[in-house]
N, CA, C, O and CB atoms as a CASP TS submission, in Angstrom:
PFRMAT TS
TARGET T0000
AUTHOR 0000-0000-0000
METHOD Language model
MODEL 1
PARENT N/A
ATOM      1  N   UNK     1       0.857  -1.169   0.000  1.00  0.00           N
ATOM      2  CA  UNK     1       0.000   0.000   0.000  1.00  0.00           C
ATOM      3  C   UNK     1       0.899   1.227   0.000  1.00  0.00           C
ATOM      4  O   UNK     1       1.596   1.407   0.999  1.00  0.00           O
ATOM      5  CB  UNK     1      -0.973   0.001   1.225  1.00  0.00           C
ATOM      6  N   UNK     2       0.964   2.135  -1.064  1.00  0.00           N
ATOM      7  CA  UNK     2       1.468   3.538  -0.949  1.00  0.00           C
ATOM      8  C   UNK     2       1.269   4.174  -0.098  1.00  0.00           C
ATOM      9  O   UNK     2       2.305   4.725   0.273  1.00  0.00           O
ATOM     10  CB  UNK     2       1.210   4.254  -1.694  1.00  0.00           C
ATOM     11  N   UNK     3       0.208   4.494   0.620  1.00  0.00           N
ATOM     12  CA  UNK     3      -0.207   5.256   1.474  1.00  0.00           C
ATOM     13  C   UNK     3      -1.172   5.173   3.081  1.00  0.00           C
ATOM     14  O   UNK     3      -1.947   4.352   3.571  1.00  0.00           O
ATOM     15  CB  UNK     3      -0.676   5.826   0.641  1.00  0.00           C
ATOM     16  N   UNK     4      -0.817   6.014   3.350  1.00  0.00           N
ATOM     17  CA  UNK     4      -2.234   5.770   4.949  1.00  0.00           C
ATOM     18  C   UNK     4      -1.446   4.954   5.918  1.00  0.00           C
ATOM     19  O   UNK     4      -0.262   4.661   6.087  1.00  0.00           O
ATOM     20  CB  UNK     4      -4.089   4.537   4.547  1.00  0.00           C
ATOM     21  N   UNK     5      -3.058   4.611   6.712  1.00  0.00           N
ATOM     22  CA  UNK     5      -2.299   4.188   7.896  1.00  0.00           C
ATOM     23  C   UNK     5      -1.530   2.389   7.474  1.00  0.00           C
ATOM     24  O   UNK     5      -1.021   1.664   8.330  1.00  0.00           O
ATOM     25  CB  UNK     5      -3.629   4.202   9.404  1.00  0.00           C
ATOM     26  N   UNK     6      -1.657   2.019   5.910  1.00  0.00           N
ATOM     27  CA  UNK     6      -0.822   0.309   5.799  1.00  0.00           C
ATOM     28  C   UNK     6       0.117   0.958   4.841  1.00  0.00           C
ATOM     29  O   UNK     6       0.550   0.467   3.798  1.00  0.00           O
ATOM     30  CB  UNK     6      -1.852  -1.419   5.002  1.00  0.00           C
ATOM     31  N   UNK     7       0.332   1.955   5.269  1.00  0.00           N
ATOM     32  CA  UNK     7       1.627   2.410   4.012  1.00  0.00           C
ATOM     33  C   UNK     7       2.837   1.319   3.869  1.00  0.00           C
ATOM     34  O   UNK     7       3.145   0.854   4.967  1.00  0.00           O
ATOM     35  CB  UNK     7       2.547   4.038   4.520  1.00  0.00           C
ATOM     36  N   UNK     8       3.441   0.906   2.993  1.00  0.00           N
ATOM     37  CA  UNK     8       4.410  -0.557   3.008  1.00  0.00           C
ATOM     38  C   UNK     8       4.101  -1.744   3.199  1.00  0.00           C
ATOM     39  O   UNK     8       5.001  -2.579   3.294  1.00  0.00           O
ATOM     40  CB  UNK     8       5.280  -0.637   3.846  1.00  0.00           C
ATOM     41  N   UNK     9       2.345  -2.231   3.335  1.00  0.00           N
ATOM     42  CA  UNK     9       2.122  -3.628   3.212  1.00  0.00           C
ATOM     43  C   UNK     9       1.972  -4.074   2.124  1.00  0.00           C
ATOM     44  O   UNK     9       2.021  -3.302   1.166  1.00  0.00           O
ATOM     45  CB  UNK     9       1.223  -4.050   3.795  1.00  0.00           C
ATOM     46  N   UNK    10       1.809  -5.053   1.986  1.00  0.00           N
ATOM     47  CA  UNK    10       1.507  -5.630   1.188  1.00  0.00           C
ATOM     48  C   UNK    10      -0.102  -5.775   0.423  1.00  0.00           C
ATOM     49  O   UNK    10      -0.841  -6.463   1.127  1.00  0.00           O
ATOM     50  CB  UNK    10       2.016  -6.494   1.664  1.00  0.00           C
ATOM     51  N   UNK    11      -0.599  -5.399  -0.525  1.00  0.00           N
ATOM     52  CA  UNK    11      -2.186  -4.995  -0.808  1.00  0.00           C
ATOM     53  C   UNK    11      -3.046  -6.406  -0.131  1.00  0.00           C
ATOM     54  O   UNK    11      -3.843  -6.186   0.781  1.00  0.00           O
ATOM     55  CB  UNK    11      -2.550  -4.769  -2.842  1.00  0.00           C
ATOM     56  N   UNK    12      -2.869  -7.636  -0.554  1.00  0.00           N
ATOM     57  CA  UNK    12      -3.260  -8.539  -0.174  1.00  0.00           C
ATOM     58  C   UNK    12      -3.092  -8.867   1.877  1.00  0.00           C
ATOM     59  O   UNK    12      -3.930  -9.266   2.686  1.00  0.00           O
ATOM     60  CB  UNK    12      -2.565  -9.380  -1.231  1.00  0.00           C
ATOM     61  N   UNK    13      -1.719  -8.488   2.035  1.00  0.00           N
ATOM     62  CA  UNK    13      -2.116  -8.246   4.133  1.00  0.00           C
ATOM     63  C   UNK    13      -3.157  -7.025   4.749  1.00  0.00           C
ATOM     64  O   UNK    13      -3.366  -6.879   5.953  1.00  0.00           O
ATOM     65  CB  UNK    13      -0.373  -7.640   5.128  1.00  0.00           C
ATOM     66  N   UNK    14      -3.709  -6.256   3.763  1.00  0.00           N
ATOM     67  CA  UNK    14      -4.322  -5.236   4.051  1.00  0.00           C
ATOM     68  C   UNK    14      -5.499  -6.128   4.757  1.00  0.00           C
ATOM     69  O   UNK    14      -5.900  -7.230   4.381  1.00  0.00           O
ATOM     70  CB  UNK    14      -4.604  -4.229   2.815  1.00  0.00           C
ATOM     71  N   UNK    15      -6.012  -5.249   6.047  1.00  0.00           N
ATOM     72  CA  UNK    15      -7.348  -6.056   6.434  1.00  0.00           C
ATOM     73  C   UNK    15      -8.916  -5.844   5.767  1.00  0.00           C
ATOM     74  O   UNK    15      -9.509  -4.809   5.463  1.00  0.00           O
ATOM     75  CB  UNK    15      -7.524  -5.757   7.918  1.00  0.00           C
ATOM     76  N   UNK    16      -9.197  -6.838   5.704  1.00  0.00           N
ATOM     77  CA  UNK    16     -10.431  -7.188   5.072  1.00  0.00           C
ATOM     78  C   UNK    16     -11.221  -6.012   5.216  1.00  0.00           C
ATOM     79  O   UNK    16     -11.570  -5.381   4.218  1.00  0.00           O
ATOM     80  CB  UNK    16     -11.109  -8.418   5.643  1.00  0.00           C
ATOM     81  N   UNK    17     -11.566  -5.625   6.483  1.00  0.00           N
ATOM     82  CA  UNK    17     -12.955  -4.370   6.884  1.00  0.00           C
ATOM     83  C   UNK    17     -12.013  -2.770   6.058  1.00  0.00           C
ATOM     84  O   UNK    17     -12.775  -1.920   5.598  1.00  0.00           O
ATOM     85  CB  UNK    17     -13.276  -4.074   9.543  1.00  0.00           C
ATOM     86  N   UNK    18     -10.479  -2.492   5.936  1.00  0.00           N
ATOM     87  CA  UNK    18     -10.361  -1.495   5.185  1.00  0.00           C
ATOM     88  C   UNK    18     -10.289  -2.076   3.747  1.00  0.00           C
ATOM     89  O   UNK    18     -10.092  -1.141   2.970  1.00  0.00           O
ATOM     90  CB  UNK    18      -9.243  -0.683   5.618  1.00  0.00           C
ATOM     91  N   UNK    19     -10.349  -2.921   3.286  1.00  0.00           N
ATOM     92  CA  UNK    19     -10.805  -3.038   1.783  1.00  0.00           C
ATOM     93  C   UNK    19     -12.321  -2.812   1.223  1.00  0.00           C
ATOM     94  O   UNK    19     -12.625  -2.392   0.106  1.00  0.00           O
ATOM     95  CB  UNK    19     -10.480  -4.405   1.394  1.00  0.00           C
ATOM     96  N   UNK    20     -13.385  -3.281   2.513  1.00  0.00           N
ATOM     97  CA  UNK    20     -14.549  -3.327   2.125  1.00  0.00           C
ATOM     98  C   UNK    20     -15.002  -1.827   2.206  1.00  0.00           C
ATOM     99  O   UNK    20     -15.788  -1.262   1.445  1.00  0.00           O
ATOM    100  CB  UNK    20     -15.303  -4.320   2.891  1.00  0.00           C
ATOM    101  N   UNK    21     -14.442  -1.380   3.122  1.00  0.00           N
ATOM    102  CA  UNK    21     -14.505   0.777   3.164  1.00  0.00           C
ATOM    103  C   UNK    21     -13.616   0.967   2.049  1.00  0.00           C
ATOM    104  O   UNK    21     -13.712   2.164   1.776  1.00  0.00           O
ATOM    105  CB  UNK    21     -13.615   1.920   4.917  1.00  0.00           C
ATOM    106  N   UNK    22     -12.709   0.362   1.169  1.00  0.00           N
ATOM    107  CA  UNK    22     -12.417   1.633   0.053  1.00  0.00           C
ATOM    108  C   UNK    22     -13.906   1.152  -1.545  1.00  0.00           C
ATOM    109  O   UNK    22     -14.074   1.817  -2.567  1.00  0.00           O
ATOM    110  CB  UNK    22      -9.950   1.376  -0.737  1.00  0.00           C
ATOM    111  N   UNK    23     -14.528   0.102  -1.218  1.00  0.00           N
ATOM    112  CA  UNK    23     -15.218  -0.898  -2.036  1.00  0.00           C
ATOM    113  C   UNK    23     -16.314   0.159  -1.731  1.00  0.00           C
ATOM    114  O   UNK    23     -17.022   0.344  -2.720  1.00  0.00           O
ATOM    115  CB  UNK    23     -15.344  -2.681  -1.602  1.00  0.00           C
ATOM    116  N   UNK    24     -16.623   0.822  -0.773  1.00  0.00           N
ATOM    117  CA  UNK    24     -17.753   1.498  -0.126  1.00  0.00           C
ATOM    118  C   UNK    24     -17.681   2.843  -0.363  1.00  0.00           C
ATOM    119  O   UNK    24     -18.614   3.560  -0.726  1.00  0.00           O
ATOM    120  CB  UNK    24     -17.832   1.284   1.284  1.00  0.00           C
ATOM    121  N   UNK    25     -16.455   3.195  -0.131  1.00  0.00           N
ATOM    122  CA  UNK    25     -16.382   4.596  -0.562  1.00  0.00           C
ATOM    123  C   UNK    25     -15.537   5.043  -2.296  1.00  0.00           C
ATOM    124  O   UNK    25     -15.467   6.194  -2.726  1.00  0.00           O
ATOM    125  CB  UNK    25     -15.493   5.287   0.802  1.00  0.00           C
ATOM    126  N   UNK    26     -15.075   3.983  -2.911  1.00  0.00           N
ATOM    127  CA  UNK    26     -14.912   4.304  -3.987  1.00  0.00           C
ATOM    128  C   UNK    26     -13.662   3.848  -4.148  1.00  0.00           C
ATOM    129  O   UNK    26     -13.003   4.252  -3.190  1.00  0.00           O
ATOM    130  CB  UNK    26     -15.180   5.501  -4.235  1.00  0.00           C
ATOM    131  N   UNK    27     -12.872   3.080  -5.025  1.00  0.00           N
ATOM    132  CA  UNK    27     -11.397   2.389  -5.321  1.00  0.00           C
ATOM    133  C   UNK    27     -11.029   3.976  -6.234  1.00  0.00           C
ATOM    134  O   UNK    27     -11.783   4.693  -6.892  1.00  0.00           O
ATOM    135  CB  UNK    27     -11.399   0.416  -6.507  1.00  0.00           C
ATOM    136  N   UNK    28      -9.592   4.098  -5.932  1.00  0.00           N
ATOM    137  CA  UNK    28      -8.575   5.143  -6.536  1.00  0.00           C
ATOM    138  C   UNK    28      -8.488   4.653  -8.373  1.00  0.00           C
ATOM    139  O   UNK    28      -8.641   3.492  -8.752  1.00  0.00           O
ATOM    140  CB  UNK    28      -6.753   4.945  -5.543  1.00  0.00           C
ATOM    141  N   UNK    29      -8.268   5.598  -9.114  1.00  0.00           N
ATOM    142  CA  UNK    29      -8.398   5.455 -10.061  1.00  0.00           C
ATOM    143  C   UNK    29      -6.942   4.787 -10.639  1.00  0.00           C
ATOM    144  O   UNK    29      -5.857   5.033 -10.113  1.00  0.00           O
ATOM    145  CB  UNK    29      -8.940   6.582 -10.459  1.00  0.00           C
ATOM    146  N   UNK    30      -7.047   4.260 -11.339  1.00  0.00           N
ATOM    147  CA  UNK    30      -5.364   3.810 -12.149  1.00  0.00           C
ATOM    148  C   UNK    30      -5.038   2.415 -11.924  1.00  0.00           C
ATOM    149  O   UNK    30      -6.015   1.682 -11.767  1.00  0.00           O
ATOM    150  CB  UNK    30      -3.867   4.683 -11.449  1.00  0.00           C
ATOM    151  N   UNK    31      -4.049   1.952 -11.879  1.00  0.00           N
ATOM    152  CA  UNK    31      -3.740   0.546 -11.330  1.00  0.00           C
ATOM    153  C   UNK    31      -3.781   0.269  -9.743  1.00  0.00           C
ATOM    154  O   UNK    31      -3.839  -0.923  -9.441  1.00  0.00           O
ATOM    155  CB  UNK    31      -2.330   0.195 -11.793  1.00  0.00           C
ATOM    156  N   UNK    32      -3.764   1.005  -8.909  1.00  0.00           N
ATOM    157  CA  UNK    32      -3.685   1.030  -7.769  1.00  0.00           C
ATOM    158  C   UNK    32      -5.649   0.030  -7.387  1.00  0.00           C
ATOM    159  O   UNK    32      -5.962  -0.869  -6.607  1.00  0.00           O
ATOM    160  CB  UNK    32      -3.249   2.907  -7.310  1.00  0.00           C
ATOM    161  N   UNK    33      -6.325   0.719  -8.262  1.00  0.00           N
ATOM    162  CA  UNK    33      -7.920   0.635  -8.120  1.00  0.00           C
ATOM    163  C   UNK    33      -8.354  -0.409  -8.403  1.00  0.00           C
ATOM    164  O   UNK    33      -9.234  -1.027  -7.804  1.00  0.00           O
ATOM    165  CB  UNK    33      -8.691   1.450  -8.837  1.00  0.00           C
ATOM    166  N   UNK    34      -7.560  -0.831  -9.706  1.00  0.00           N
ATOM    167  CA  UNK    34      -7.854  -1.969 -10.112  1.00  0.00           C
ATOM    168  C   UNK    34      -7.302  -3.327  -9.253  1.00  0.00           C
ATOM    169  O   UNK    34      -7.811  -4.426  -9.029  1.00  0.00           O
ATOM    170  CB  UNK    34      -7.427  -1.899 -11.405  1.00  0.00           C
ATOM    171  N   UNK    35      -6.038  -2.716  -8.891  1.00  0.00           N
ATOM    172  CA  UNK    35      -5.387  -4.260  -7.817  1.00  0.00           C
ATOM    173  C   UNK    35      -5.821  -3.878  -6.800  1.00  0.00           C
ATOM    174  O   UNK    35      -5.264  -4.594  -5.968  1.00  0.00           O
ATOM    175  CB  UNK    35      -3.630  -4.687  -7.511  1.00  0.00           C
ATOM    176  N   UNK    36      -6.610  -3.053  -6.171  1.00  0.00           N
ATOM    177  CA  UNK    36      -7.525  -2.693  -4.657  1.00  0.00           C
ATOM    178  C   UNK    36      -9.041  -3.753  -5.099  1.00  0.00           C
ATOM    179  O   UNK    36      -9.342  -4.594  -4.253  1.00  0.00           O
ATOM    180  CB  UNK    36      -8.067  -0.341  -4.441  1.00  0.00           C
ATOM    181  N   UNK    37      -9.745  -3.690  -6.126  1.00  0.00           N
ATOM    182  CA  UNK    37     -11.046  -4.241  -7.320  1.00  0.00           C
ATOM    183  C   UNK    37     -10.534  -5.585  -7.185  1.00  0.00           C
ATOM    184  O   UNK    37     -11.343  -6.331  -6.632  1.00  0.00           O
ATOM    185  CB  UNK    37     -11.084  -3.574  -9.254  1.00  0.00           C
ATOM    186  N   UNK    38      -9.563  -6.068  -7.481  1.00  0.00           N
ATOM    187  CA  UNK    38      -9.252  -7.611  -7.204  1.00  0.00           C
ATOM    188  C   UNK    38      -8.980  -8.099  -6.097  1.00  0.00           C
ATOM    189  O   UNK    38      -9.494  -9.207  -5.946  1.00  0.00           O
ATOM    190  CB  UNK    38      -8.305  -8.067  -7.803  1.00  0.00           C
ATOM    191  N   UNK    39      -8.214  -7.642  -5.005  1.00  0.00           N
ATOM    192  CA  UNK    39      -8.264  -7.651  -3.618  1.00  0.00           C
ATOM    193  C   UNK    39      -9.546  -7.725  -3.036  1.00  0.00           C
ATOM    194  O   UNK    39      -9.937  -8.836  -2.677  1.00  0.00           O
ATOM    195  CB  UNK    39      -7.658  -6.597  -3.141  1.00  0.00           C
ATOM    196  N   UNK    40     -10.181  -6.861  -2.898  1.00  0.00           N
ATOM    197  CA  UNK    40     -11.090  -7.085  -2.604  1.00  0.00           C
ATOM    198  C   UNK    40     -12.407  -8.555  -3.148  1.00  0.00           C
ATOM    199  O   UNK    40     -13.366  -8.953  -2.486  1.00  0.00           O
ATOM    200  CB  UNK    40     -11.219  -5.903  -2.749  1.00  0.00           C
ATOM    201  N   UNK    41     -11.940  -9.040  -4.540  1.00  0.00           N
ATOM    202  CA  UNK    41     -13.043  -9.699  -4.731  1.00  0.00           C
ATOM    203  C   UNK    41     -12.498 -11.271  -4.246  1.00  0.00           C
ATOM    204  O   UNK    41     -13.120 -12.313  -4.040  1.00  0.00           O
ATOM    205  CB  UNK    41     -13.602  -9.475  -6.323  1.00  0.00           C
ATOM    206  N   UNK    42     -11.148 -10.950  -4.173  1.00  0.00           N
ATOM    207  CA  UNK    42     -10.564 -12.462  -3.245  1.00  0.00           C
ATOM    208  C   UNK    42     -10.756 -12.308  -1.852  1.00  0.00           C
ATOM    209  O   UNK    42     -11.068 -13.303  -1.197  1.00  0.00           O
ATOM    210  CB  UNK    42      -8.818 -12.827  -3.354  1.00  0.00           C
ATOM    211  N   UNK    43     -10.624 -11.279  -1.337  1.00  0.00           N
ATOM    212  CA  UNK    43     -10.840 -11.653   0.043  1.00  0.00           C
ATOM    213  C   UNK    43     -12.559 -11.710   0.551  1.00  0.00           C
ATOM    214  O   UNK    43     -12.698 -12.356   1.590  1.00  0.00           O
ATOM    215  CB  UNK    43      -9.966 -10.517   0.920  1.00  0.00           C
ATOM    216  N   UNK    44     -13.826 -11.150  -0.011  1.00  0.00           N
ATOM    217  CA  UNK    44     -14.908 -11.413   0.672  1.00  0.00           C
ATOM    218  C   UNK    44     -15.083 -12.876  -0.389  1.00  0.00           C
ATOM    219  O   UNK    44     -16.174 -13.345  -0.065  1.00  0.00           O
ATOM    220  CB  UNK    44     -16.172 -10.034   0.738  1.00  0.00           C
ATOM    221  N   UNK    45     -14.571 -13.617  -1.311  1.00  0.00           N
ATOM    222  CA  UNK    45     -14.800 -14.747  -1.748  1.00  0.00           C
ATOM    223  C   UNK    45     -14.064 -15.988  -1.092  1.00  0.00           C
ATOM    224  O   UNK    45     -14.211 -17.155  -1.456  1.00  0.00           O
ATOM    225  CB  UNK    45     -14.579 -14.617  -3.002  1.00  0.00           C
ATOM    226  N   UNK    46     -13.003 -15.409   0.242  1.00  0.00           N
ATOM    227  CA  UNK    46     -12.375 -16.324   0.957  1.00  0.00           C
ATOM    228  C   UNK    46     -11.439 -17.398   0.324  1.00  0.00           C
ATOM    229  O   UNK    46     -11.303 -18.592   0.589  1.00  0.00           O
ATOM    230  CB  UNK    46     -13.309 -16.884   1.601  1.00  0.00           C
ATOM    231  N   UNK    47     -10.529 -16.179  -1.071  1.00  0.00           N
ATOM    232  CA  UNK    47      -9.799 -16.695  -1.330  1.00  0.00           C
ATOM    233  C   UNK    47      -8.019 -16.340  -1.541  1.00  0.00           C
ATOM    234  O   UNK    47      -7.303 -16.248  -2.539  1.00  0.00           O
ATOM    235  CB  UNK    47     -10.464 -17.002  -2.048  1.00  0.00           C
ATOM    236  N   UNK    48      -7.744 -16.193   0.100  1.00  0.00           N
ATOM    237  CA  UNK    48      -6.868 -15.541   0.377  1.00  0.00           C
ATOM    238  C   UNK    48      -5.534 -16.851   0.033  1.00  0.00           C
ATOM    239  O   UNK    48      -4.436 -16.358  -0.224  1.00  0.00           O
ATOM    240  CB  UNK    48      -7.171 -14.854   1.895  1.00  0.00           C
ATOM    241  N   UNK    49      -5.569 -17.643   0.028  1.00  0.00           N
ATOM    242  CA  UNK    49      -5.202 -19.466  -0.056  1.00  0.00           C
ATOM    243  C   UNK    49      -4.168 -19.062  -1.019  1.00  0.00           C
ATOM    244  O   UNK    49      -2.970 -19.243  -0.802  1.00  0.00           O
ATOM    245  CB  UNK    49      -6.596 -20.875  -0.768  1.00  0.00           C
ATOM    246  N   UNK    50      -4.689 -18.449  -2.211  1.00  0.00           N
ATOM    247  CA  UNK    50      -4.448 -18.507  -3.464  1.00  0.00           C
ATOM    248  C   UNK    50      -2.798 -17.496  -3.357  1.00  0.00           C
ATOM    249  O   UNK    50      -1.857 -17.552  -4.149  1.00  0.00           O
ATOM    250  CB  UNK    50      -5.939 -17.865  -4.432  1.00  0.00           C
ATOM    251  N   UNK    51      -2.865 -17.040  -2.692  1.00  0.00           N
ATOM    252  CA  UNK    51      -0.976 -16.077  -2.742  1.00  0.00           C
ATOM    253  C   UNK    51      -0.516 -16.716  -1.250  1.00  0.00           C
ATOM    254  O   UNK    51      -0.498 -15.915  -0.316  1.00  0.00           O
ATOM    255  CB  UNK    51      -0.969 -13.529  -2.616  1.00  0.00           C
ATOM    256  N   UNK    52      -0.312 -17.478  -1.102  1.00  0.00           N
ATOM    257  CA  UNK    52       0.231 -18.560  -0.355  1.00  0.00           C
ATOM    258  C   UNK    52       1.809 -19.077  -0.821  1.00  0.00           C
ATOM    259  O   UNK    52       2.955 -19.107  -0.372  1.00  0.00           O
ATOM    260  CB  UNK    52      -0.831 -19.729  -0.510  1.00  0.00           C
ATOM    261  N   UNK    53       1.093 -19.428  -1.951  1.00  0.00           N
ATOM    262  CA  UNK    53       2.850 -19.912  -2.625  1.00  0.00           C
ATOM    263  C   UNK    53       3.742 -18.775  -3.015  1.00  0.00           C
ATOM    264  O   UNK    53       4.880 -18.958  -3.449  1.00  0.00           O
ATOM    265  CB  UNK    53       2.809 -20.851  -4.213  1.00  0.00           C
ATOM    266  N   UNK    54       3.119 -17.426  -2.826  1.00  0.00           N
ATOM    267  CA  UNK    54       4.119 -16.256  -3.372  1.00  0.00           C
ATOM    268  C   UNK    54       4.463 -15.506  -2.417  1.00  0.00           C
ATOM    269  O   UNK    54       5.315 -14.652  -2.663  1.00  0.00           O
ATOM    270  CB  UNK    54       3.611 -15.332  -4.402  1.00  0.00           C
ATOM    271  N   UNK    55       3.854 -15.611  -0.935  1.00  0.00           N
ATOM    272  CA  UNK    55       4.358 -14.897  -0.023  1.00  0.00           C
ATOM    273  C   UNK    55       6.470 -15.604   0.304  1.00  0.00           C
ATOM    274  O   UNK    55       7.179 -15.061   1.151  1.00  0.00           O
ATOM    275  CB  UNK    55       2.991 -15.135   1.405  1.00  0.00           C
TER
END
């Protein structure tokens, strides 16, 4: 994450309830939005499993 309070995590360690508030209040425009748009649709589909082998 570029910015805020997970500035330097990783998009996927971001917690679930601040993904579903940027899903709520609106994803950033550009690539950032789009890999926030996929994050989000793996983690309320409970498929966090899946970057396992890449951590």
């Amino acid at each position: 994450m570029p910015f805020g309070k997970y500035q330097g995590r990783l998009l996927i360690d971001l917690p679930e309830p601040y993904v579903v508030w940027f899903a709520q209040q609106g994803f950033p425009n550009g690539k950032l939005g789009d890999q926030l748009r996929t994050i989000y649709e793996i983690k309320v589909n409970g498929l966090e499993y899946l970057f396992d082998p890449l951590r």
